[in-house]
N, C-alpha and C positions, 0 to 999 in steps of 0.2 A: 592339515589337522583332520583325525579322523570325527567325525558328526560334527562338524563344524559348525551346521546351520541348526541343530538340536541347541549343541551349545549356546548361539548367541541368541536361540530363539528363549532359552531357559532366562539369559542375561535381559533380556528385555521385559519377561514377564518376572523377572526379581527386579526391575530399575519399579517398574507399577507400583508393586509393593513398600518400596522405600521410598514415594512419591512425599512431599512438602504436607503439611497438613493442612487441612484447609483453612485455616483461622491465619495461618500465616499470608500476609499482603501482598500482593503481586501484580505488578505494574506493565509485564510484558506481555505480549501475544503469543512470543514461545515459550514458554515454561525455564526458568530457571534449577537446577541440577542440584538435588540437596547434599549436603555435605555426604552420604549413608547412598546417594546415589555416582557420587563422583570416585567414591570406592570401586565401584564397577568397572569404570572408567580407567582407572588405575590398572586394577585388576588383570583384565585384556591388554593393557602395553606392557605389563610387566612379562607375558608368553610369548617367548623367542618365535616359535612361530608365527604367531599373529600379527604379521609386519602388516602396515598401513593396509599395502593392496590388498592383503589376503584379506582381512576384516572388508574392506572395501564388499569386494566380490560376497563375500559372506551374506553382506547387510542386503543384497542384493538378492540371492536367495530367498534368502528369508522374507523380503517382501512379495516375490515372486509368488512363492508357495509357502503359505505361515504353515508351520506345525501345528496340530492337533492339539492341542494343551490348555491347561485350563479353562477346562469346557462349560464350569459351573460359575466361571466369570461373564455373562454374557456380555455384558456393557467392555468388557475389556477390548480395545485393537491393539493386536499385537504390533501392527506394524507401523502402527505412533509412535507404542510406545521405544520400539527398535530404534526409530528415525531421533527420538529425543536421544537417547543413549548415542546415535552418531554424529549428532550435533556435537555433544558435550564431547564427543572423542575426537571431530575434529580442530576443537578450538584449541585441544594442548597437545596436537602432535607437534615438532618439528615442524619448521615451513617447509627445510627439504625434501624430509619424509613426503610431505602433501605434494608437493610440486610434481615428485617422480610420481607419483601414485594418479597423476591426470589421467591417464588413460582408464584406467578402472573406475574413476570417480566420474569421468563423462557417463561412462554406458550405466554407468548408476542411475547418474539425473535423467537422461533418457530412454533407460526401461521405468522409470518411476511416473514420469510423464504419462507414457500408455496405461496405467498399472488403476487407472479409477480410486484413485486414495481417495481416504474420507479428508475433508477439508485441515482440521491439526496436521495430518503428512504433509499436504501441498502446502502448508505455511510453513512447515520442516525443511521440507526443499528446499526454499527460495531460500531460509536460514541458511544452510548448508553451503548453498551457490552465492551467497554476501559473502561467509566465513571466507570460502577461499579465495575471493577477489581482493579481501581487505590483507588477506597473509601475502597475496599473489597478484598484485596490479595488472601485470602483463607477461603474455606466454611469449619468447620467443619464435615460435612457429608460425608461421601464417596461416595455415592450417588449422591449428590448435586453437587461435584466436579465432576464425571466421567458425568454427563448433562451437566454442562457446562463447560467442554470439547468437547462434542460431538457437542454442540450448536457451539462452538467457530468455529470447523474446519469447519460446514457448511455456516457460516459467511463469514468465509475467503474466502471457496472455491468458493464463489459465489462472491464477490470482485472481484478476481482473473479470473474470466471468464470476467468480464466486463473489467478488465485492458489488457486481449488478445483479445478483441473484434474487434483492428485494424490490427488484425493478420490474413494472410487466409494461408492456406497449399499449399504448393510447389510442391506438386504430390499429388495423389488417392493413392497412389500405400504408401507411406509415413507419416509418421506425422508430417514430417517437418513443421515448419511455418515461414512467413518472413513479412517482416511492408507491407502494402497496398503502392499500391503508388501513390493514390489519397488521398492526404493531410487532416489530420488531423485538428480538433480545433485547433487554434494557441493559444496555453498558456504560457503567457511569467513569471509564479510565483509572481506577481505583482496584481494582482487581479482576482485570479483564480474562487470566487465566481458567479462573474459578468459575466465571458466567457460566460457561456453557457445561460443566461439571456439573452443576445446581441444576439442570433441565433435564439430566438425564434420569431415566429411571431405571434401576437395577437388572431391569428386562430389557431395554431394548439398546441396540447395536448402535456404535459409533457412524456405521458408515449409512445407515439409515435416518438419520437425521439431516431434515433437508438442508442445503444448501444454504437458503438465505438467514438459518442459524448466525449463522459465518460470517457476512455479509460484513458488519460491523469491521470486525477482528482481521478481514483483509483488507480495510479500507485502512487499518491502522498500521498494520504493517507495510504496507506500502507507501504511507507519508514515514514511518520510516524508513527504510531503504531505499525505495524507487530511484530518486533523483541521484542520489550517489552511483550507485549501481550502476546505473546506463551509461554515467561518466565514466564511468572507471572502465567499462566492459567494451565501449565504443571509443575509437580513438579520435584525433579532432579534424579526420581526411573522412571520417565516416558517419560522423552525428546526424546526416540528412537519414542514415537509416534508422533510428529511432525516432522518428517526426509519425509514421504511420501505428506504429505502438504506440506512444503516448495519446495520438488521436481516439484511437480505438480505447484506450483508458480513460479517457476525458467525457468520453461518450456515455460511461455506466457513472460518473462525475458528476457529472452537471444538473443529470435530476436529482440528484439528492440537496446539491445546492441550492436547488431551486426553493425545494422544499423547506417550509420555516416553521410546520409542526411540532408539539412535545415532542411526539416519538419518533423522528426521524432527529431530534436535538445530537444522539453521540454519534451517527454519521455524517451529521452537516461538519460538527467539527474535525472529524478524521479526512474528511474529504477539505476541507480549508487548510487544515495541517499539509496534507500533501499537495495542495494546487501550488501552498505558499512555498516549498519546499522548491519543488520544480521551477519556478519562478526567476527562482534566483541561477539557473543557467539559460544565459541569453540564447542558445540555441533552438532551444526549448521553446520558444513565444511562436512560431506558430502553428503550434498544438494547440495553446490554451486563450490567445491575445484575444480574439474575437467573444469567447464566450464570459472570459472573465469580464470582458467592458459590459457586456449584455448584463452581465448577475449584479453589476455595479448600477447601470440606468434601472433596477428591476422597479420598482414601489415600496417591495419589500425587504430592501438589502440591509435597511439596518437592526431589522427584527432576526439579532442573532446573541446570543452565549459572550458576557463579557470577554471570555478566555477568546474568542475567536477574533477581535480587534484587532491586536499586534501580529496574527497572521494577515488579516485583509491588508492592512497597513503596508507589508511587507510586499504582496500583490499590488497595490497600486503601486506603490515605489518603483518596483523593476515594471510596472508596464507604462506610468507614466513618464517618470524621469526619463529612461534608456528611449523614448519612441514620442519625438515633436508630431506626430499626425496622431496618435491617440489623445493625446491632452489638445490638440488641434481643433478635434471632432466635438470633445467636450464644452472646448468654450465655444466652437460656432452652435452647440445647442442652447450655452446660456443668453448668446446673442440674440439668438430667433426667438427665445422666449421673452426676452426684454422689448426685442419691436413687434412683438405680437399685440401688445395694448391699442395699437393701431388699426387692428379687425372691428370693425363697429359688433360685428355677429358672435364672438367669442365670448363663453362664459365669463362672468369676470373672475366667481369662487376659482374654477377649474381652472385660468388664468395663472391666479394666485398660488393655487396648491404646486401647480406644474412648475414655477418658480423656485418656490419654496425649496422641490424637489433637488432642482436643478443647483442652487447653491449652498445646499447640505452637501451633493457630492465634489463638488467644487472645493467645498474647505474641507471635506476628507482625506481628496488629491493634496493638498498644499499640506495638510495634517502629516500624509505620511509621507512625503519624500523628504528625504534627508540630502536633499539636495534644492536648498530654497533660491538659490541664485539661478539654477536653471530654471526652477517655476518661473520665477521673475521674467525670466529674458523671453520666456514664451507668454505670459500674461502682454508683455509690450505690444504684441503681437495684435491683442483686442481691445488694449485701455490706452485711449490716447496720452 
């Protein structure tokens, strides 16, 4: 097709145009496709030409080298808004369409990768790279599968630096990291689309707006997908290669967990959404088993967001139930705190509180396993 990439560059800066209004609710991180913008959509599969690949290769283009165009929109990215318009195009092709169209669709993901998007692209991405795992479980080729694999982890890992982007380090000397404590996006899960819409100013550029804008918005997107994704993408001869990804995720993780301030409150819950998430595949535990028992002994573990319980809940379940030396560890701590009264030199308060401590989490553990007769037969273990 002759200007191909004018064309789809015009289609993207008309998908803008036809964007949801703002008053209208929105619950996702990717933008939902308004009825005035899935015309578009339409639009493009209706042109014989325009088969899968060829758009494919197109959208690619065009994020390459956006065209010149509407130059009086300053706040506009074109190449958001291209990446929305190719989400929405990937969810109603054909699966066979999509399937033959793999090889155009990799070098997609991975010139997009190099390409410095502004953070809505790179949560496009990873949309686009679910979409066709959920149409397409598994590639035939071994090849085809171990690319995307490779593609997958670079996806993620690049998520994953933008979801620590409100993270700085605690020492030079360390690699500790802990929340900023100049407040964040306030994201109440209510219309997460629109947040960062609201901060822009009609002068300044999408792809200059820092990083830890974001921060939130990829913490939530990744409790949802992540844990599915890696199943699906990894097969069960190869899940030890996703152990150093999730590590690496758990990393930009756990200081947020740690943290129990107001304005760290919508990442603690997006990061408990997806710890609980990942939890529930047993492969999985030792990425997260050690830190999650640490977040669990904290002082602070119960100063959290009603909504975030029936995740914790789900978290202790798969690390207690499924693993007799975690709930092991626990009760030899309520033990030593019971025959600590024996210390003549011991606070008594400090005694008592470190108790207290110890069998709140105790009845949290037995609170959320759904499996009472295993507690039981491990409690035997320390109650004569």
């Amino acid at each position: 097709m002759n200007h191909g990439v004018h064309f789809m560059a015009a289609i993207a800066f008309v998908w803008n145009e036809r964007r949801q209004n703002k008053t209208t609710t929105r619950t996702k991180v990717i933008p939902t496709a308004s009825e005035e913008q899935l015309l578009l959509v339409e639009l493009v599969r209706s042109i014989s030409v325009m088969r899968a690949e060829t758009v494919m290769q197109t959208v690619k283009e065009v994020l390459k080298q956006p065209p010149a165009i509407a130059k009086d929109k300053k706040h506009l990215s074109l190449e958001v808004c291209m990446l929305q318009f190719f989400y929405a195009y990937i969810q109603r092709i054909p699966v066979p369409n999509l399937v033959d169209s793999w090889a155009s669709l990799l070098i997609l993901l991975k010139d997009s990768i190099q390409l410095s998007l502004p953070a809505p692209g790179q949560f496009l991405i990873l949309g686009v790279l679910n979409e066709f795992i959920m149409k397409n479980p598994s590639l035939e080729n071994k090849k085809d599968q171990r690319d995307l694999q490779d593609v997958t982890h670079k996806i993620v890992d690049a998520i994953g630096a933008i979801a620590g982007s409100s993270l700085e380090q605690t020492t030079w000397l360390r690699r500790n990291l802990e929340v900023k404590p100049s407040p964040k996006i306030m994201v109440d899960g209510t219309n997460l689309e629109s947040d960062v819409e609201d901060m822009l100013s009609p002068a300044m550029e999408t792809s200059n707006i820092t990083p830890s804008v974001y921060s939130v918005h990829a913490l939530t997107l990744l409790s949802e997908v992540l844990a599915h994704l890696l199943d699906m993408v990894f097969y069960s001869d190869e899940k030890e290669r996703v152990i150093p990804l999730l590590v690496n995720i758990m990393h930009y993780v756990v200081p947020y967990l740690r943290n129990h301030s107001a304005h760290n409150a919508p990442s603690y819950r997006a990061c408990v959404q997806l710890l609980s998430s990942l939890s529930g595949y047993q492969y999985t535990r030792r990425a997260w088993k050690k830190e999650a028992f640490d977040l669990f002994m904290d002082p602070s573990f119960f100063q959290m967001d009603a909504s975030c319980v029936n995740h914790w809940r789900a978290i202790m379940d798969n690390l207690m139930t499924h693993d007799k030396t975690t709930f092991r560890d626990l009760m030899t701590r309520v033990a030593v705190a019971q025959s600590s009264s024996l210390n003549l030199f011991a606070n008594r308060d400090v005694e008592l509180e470190q108790r207290a401590m110890l069998l709140k989490r105790l009845a949290f553990a037995i609170f959320s396993s759904e499996n009472l007769f295993s507690l039981s037969s491990k409690l035997s273990f320390f109650i004569p």
